[in-house]
C-alpha positions in Angstrom: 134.6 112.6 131.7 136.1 112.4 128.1 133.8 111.2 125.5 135.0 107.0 124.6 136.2 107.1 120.8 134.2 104.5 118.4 131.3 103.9 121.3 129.8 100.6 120.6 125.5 101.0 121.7 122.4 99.5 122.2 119.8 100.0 120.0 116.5 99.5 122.2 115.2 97.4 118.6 117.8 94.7 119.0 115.4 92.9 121.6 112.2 94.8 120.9 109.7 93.0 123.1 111.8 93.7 126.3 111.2 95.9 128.6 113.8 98.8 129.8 115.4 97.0 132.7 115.9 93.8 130.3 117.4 96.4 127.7 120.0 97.5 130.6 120.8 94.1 131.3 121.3 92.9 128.0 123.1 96.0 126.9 126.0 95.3 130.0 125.9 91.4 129.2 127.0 91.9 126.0 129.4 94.4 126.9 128.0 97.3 125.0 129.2 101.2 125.8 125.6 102.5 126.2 122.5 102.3 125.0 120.2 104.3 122.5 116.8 104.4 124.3 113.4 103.7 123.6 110.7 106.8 124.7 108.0 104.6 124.1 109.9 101.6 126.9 110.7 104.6 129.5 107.1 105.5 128.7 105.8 102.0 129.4 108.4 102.4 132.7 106.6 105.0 134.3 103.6 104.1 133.1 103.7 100.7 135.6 104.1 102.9 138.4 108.1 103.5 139.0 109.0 107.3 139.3 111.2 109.7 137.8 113.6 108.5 141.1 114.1 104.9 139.9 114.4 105.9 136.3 117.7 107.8 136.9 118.4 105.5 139.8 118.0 102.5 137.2 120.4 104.7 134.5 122.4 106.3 136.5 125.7 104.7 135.5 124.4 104.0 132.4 125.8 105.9 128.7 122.8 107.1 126.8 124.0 109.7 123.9 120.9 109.2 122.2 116.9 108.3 122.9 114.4 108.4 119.8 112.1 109.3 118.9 109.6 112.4 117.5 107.8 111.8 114.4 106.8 113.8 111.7 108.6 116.9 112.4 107.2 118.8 109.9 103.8 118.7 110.8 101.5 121.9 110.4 98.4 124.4 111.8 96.7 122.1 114.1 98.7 118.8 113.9 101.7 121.1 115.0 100.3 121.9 118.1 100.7 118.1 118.8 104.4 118.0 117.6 105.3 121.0 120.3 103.2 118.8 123.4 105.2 115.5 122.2 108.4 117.5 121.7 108.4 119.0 125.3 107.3 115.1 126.9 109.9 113.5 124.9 112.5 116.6 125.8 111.4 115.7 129.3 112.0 112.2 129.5 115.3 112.7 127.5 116.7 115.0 130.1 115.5 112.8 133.0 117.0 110.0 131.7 120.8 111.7 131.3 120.4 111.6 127.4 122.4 113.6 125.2 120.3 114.0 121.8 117.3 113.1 120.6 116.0 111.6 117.1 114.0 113.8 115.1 112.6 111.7 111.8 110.7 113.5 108.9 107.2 112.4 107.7 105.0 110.9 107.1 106.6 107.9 109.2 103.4 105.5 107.7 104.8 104.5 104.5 100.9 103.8 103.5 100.1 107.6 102.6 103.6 107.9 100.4 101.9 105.0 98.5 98.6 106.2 98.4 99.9 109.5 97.7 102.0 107.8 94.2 98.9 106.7 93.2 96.1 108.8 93.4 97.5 111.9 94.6 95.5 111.9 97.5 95.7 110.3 100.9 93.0 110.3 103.4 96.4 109.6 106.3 98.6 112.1 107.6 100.2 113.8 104.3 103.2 116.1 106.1 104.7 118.1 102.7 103.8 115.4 100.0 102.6 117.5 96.7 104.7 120.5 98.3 107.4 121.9 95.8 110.8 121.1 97.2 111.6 124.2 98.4 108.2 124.7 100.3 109.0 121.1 101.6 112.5 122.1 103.0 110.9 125.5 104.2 108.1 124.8 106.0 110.4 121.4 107.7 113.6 123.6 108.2 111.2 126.3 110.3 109.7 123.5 112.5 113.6 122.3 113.0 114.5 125.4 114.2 112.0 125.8 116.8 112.2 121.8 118.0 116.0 122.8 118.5 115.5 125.5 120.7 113.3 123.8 122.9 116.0 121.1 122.7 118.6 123.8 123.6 116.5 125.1 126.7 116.4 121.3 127.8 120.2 120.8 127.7 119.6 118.7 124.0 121.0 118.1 120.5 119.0 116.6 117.8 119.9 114.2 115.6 118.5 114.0 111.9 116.8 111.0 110.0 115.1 111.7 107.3 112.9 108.9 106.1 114.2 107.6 103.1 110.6 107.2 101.5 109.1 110.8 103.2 109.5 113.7 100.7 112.4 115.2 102.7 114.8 112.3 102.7 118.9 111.8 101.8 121.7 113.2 103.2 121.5 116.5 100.6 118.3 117.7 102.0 119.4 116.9 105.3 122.3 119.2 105.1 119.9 121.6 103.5 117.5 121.6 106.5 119.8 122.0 109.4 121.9 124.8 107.5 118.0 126.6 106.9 117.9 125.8 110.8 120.4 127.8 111.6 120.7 125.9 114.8 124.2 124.7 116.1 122.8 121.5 117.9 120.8 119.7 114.8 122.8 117.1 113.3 122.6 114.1 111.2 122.4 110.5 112.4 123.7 108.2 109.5 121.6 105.4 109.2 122.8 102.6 106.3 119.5 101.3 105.1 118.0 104.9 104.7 120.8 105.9 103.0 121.3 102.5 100.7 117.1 103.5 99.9 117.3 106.9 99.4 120.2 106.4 96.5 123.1 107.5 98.8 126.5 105.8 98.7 129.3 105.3 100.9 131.2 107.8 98.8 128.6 110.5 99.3 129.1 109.9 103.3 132.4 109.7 103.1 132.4 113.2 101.8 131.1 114.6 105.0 132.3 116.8 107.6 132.7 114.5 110.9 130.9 117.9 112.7 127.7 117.2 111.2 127.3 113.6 112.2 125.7 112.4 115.7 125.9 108.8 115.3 125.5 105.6 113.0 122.8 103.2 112.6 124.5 100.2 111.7 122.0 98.4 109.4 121.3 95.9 106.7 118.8 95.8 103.9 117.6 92.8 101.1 117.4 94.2 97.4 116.0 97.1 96.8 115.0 97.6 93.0 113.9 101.1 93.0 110.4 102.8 93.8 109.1 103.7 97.4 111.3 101.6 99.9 108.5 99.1 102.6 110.8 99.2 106.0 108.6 96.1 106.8 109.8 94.1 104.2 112.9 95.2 103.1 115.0 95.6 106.7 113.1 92.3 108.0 117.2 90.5 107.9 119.6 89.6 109.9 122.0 92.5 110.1 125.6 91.2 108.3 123.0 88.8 105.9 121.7 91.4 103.6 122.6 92.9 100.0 124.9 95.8 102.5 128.5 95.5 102.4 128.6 97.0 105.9 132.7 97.1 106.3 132.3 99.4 103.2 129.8 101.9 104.8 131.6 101.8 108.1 134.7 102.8 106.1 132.7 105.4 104.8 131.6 107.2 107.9 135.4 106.7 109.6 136.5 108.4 106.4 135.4 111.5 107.6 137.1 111.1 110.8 134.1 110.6 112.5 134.6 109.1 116.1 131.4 108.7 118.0 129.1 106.1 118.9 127.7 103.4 116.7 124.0 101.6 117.0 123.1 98.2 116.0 119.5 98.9 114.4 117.4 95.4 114.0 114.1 94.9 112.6 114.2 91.7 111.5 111.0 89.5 112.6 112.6 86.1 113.4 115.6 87.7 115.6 112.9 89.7 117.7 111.8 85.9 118.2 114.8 84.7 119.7 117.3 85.4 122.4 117.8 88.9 122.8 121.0 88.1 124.8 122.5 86.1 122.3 121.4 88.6 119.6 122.6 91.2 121.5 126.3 89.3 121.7 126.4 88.3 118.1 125.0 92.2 116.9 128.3 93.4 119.7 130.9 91.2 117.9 130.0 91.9 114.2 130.2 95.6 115.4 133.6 94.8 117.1 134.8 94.0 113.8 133.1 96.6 111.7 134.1 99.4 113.4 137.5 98.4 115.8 139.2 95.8 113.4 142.3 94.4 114.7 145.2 94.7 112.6 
C-alpha cells in the first residue's frame, strides 16, 4: 500500500486519561489517518488481561507509523543495562502492534536534575552526560544510538530522534550530529515545534533540512519563553493554536523541505486533558487540516 502524503495522526496526549480503545475511537471520530501510540496505554492494555491477539485484533486496520517512547538513551554502566531490557519490551510491543518507528528522547527526561545540576553542579537524580564536554556528550549518546538502532533494525524498526530541548544533547545540530556518528540508516529526526522554539531553533533552520532525515512532526504550541532552562510543565500547559507559536510558519518550514509524511497533534495542556477528548480531538483535526492541507 502506498504511504498517504501529509498523514494527519493521533497523538495518544490529545486525550491523556483515556485508555487505548477510547484513543482508537477518538482517533476514527475525528477522522484522523492514524494514531501515534502510547507504550505506557498498550502497557496498561495487556496489563488488564487482553493478549497479544486482541491487541493486533484491536489495531489491525489501524495506521500507526510511530509509538513512543524510550527515555534517556544515553544512559551508562549499570543504568544501561536497563535501557537494553526497556528497548527490547518497547521494540516488542512496537512490532506487535504494526508500528513503524519508535521515539527515542535524550536525557535526563526530569527537568529537576538540569536544574539542580545549573545550580550546584551536582544532582543526587539521574544525571545522563550533564558536566560531560560536548563531544563526550555526543560520543558516548551517538554509541548507545547505534546499538538501540540495530536492535530496532532486527525488530523490523526505525527510530525517530527528540532530543529534549533542556537535556545536554538537544537542537536539531546535535541531532544531525548523533545519527551521522550513528552511522545507522533507520535513525531519524522527529520535528517537534516547542523543542525546537526552546532549544533556539527557527523555522529557517528546519527549513534547511533534507526531507530524508525527518520521520514526522509534532505539531505544538508553547507560551513565552524568555531564555534559561525550558519547564515543559509550565510552558506547553496551552491550548495548541493559543500560544506565542505561529504554527502556519513552522509548518511552512518543514513542507519547505519537501517533507511529506505524517503530522501529530502533541497536547499537554491541563484544562484540555479536562475536557472532551472527542471534541478536542475534532478541533486539534481541523486546525491541522488547515496547517498542513490549506485549501487554495
Amino acid at each position: 500500500m502506498t504511504a498517504k502524503e501529509d498523514t494527519l495522526v493521533l497523538h495518544a496526549t490529545v486525550a491523556k486519561y483515556s485508555n487505548l480503545i477510547t484513543d482508537i475511537d477518538i482517533m476514527r471520530s475525528a477522522g484522523f489517518d492514524g494514531i501515534e501510540l502510547s507504550s505506557s496505554k498498550i502497557e496498561s492494555y495487556l496489563d488488564a488481561g487482553y493478549s497479544t491477539g486482541d491487541l493486533k485484533q484491536l489495531l489491525a486496520n489501524v495506521n500507526v507509523p510511530g509509538m513512543g517512547f524510550l527515555i534517556d538513551i544515553e544512559r551508562q554502566g549499570e543504568d544501561a543495562e536497563a535501557l537494553w531490557s526497556r528497548a527490547r519490551e518497547i521494540f516488542h510491543l512496537a512490532a506487535t502492534v504494526g508500528a513503524k518507528g519508535v521515539q527515542v528522547l535524550t536525557g535526563p527526561v526530569n527537568v529537576q536534575a538540569v536544574i539542580e545540576w545549573s545550580e550546584s553542579g551536582r544532582t543526587d537524580l539521574y544525571a545522563g552526560v550533564l558536566g560531560y564536554p560536548e563531544d563526550e556528550q555526543i560520543a558516548i549518546t551517538a554509541k548507545n544510538l547505534m546499538v538501540l538502532a540495530d536492535m530496532a533494525q532486527e525488530a523490523g524498526l526505525l527510530l525517530y530522534l527528540e532530543t529534549l530541548s533542556w537535556a545536554p544533547v538537544n537542537g536539531l545540530e546535535k541531532s544531525l550530529r548523533l545519527i551521522e556518528r550513528a552511522e545507522r540508516g533507520n535513525v531519524r529526526v522527529v520535528i517537534d515545534y516547542w523543542h525546537c522554539y526552546t532549544s533556539g531553533i527557527t523555522p529557517d533552520d528546519v527549513a534547511r533540512l533534507d526531507k530524508d532525515s525527518i520521520y514526522g512532526v509534532h505539531v505544538c504550541d508553547s507560551l513565552r519563553f524568555d531564555g534559561g532552562i525550558p519547564d515543559e510543565s509550565v510552558l506547553r500547559d496551552v491550548p495548541t493554536g493559543s500560544g506565542v507559536l505561529d504554527l502556519q510558519e513552522w509548518t511552512d518550514a518543514v513542507k519547505a523541505t519537501g517533507y511529506k509524511g505524517w503530522w501529530s497533534c502533541e497536547l499537554f495542556c491541563k484544562r484540555k486533558h479536562q475536557q472532551n477528548g472527542y471534541l478536542v480531538a475534532h478541533e486539534l483535526k481541523s486546525l491541522m487540516e488547515k496547517l498542513v492541507r490549506p485549501v487554495g
